[in-house]
C-alpha positions as CSV (number, residue, x, y, z in Angstrom):
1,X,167.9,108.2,26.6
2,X,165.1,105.9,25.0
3,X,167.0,103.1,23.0
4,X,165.0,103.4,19.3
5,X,163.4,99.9,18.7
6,X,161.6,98.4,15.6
7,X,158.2,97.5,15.7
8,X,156.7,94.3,14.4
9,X,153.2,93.6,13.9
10,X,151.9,90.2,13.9
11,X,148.1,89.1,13.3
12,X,148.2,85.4,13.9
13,X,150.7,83.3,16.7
14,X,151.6,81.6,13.6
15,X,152.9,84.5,11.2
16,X,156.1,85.3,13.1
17,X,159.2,87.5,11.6
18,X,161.5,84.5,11.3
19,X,164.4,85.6,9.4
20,X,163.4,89.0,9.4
21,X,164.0,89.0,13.6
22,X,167.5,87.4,13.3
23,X,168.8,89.9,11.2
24,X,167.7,92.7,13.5
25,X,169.4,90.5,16.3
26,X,172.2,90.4,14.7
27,X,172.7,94.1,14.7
28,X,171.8,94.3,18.3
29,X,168.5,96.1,17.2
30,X,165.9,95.8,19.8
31,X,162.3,94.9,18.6
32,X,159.1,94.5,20.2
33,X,156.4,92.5,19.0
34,X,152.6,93.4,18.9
35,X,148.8,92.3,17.8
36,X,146.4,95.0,17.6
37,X,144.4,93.5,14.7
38,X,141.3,93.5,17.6
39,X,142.0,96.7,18.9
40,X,140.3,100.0,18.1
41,X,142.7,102.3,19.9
42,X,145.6,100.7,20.2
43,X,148.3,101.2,22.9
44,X,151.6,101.6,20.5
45,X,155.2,102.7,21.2
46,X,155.9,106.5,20.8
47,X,156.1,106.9,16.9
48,X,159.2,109.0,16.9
49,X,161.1,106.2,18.6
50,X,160.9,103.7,16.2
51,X,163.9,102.8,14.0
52,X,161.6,100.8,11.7
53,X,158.1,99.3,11.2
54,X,157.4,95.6,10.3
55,X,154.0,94.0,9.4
56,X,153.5,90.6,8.8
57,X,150.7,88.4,7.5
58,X,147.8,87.5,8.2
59,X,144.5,85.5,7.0
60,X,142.2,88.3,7.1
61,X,141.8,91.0,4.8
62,X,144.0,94.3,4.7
63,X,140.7,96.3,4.6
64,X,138.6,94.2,7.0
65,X,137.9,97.4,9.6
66,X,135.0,96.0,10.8
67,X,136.5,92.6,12.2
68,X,140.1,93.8,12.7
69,X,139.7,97.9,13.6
70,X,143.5,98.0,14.3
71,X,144.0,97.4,11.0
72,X,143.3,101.0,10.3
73,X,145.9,101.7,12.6
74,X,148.3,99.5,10.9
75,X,147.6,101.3,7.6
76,X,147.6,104.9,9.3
77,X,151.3,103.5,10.7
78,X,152.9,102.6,7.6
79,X,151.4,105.8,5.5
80,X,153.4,107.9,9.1
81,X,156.4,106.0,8.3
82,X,156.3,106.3,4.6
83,X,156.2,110.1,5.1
84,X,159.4,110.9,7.6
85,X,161.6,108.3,5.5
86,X,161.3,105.7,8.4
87,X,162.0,102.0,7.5
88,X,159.1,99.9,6.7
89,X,158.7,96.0,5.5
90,X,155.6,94.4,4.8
91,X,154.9,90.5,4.1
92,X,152.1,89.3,2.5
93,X,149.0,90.7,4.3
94,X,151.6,93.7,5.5
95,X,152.7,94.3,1.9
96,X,148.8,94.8,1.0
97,X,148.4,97.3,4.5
98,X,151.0,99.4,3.0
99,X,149.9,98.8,-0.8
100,X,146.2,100.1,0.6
101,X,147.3,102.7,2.8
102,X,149.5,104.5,-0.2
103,X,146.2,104.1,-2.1
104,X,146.5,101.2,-4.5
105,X,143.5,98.8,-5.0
106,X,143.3,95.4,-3.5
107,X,140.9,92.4,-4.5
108,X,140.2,89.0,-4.8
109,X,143.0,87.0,-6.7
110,X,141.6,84.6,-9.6
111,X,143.0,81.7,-7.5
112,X,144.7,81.2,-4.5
113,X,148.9,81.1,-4.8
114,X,149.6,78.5,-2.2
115,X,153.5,76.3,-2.1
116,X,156.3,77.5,-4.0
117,X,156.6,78.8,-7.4
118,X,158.4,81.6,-9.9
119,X,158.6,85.2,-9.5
120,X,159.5,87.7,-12.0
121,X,162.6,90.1,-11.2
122,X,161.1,93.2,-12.4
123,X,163.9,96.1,-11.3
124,X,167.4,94.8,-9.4
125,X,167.2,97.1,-6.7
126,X,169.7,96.9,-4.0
127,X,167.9,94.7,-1.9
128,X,167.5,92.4,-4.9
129,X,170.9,92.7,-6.7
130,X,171.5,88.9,-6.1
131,X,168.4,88.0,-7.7
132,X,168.2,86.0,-10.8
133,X,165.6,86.9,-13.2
134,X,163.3,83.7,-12.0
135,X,163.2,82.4,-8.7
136,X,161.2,79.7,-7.2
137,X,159.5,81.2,-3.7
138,X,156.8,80.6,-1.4
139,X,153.3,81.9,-1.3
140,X,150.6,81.7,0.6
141,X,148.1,84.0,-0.3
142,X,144.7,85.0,-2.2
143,X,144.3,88.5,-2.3
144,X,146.2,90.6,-4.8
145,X,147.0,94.2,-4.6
146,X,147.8,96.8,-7.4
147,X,150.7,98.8,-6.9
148,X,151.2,102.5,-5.3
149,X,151.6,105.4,-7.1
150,X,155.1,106.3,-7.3
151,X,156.2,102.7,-6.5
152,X,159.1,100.9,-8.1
153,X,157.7,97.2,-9.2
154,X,160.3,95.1,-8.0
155,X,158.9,91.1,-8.6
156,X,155.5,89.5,-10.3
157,X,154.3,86.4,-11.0
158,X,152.0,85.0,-13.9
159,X,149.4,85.5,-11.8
160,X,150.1,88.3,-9.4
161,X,151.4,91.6,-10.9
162,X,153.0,92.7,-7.8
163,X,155.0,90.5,-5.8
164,X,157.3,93.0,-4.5
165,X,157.7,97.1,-4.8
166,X,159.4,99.5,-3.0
167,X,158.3,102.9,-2.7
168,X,160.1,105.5,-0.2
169,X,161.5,103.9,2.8
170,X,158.8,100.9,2.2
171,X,159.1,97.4,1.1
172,X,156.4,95.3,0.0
173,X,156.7,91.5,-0.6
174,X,153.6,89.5,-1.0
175,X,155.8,86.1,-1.0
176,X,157.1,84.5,2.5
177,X,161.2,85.2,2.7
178,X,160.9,85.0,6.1
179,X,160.3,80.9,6.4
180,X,162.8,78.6,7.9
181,X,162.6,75.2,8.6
182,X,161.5,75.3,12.1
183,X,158.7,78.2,11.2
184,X,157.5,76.0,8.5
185,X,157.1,73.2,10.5
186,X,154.5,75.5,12.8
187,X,152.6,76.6,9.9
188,X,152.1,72.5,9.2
189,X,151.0,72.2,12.4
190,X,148.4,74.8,12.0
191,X,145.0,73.6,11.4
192,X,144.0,76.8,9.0
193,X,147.4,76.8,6.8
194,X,146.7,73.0,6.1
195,X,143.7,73.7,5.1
196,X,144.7,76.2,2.6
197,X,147.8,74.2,1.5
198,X,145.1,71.1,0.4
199,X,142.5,73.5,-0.8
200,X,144.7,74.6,-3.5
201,X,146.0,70.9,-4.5
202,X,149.0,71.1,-2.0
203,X,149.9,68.6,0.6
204,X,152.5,68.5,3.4
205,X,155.0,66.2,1.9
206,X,155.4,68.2,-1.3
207,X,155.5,71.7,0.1
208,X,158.3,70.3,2.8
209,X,160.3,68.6,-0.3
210,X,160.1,72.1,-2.5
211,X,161.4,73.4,0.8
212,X,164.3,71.3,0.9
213,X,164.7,72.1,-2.8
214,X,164.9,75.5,-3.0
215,X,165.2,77.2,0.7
216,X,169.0,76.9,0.1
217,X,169.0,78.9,-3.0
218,X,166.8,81.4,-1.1
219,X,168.6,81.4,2.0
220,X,171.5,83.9,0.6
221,X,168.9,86.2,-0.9
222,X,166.8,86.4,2.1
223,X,169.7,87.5,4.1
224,X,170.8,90.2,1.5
225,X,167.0,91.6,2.2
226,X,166.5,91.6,5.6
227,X,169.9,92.3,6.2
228,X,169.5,95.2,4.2
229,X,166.2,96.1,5.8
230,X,168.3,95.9,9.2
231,X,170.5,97.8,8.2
232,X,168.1,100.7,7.3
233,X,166.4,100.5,10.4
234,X,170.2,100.5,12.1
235,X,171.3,103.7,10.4
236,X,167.7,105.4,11.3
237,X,167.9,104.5,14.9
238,X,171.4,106.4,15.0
239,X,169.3,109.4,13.6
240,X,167.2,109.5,16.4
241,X,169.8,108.8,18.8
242,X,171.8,111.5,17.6
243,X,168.6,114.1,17.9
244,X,168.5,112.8,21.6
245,X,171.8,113.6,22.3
C-alpha cells in the first residue's frame, strides 16, 4: 500500500515551508519537496496519491511560461486539486498560481509590500477564527492578484485587495505565515531578498526588530492555519488509504 504524501513546491532554496512542514510533521504526514519551475514536463508523484498540494513563493511571476514552463504545471496542479476536493495551500507566488489557474487576473502592484504591516480580516473562517480584525504580518511581494470566482475573501490590505481567500479545498495567502526566526535569518542572508527589503525603504535591523515585535502574536495563529491545513490533508490521506484498502 502507497503511504499518501503531500506535495510541496518550492521555486527558490530560499522559499522553504517553514512552519507549514512542522505541522505536517507533527501529524506524521510525509511530504516530499520539489522544483519544477525549469521543467517542461515534469516528473511528479502520482496525483491520486497526494493527501495535499503546497506551493510556495517565488520571485518570478505566476504567469512567466516562457522562463519557468513548470509553472503551467503548477497551475494545471492546483486547478486538479481544486476539482476532487484535495487540500491545497498557496503562499505568496503559490497563492497567485492558484488565484491564476481558477481564472482571476494578476498584475503589477502600485508598489512593492515589503516588511511587516496590517491586514484586514475580511470573513472569520475556521482557519482564521483567532484572528483579530487587524494584524500586523509580513510581506514580501509586488504582484497582486484579483480574486477567483466563487472565492471567499478572507484578508486585504490598503493596498492589496486580496491577501487571503479560500475557495474549495484551496487556500490562498499572499503574506509569509510560514517565517520563523531561523528562516528569516536565511532570507537576510540572501543577496536578492536584501535587495528588495532596501528597495522598498527597508533595512535588516528594522525588519528583524518588527519580527521580534509581532512573530509572537502571530505564532498562535500560524499554528491554528497550518495546523488546520494539516489536518485537512490528514483526514484526505485516510480517504485514499481507505480506497486502497
Amino acid at each position: 500500500m502507497v503511504t499518501p504524501q503531500v506535495l510541496i513546491v518550492q521555486h527558490v532554496p530560499w522559499e522553504r515551508p517553514g512552519r507549514i512542514l512542522s505541522n505536517l510533521e507533527d501529524l506524521g504526514i510525509q511530504a516530499v519537496t520539489v522544483n519544477i519551475a525549469k521543467q517542461k514536463k515534469p516528473d511528479l508523484p502520482d496525483f491520486k496519491e497526494l493527501a495535499g498540494v503546497v506551493i510556495m513563493g517565488g520571485p518570478m511571476g505566476a504567469l512567466d511560461y516562457d522562463n519557468y514552463p513548470g509553472l503551467k504545471a503548477e497551475a494545471k496542479l492546483a486547478k486538479a486539486a481544486v476539482s476532487v476536493g484535495k487540500p491545497v495551500l498557496g503562499v505568496c507566488l503559490g497563492h497567485q498560481i492558484i488565484a491564476t489557474a481558477l481564472g482571476a487576473q494578476l498584475r503589477k502592484g502600485d508598489a512593492p509590500e515589503i516588511g511587516f504591516a496590517p491586514i484586514k480580516r475580511m470573513e472569520k473562517h475556521d482557519y482564521f477564527s483567532m484572528w483579530d480584525k487587524q494584524m500586523n504580518v509580513l510581506h514580501w511581494h509586488n504582484d497582486v492578484v484579483g480574486l477567483p470566482e466563487g472565492a471567499d475573501l478572507l484578508a486585504r490590505s490598503a493596498g492589496t485587495k486580496v491577501q487571503a481567500f479560500r475557495v474549495g479545498s484551496a487556500l490562498g495567502l499572499q503574506f509569509h505565515l510560514e517565517v520563523c526566526g531561523s528562516l528569516l535569518d536565511e532570507w537576510l542572508e540572501e543577496p536578492s531578498m536584501v535587495k528588495d527589503l532596501k528597495a522598498a525603504g527597508g533595512s535588516k535591523t528594522q525588519l528583524r526588530e518588527q519580527f521580534a515585535q509581532y512573530d509572537p502574536l502571530l505564532l498562535p495563529l500560524s499554528e491554528q492555519v497550518f495546523s488546520g491545513f494539516a489536518a485537512r490533508c490528514n483526514a484526505y490521506a485516510q480517504t485514499l488509504g481507505a480506497a486502497q484498502a
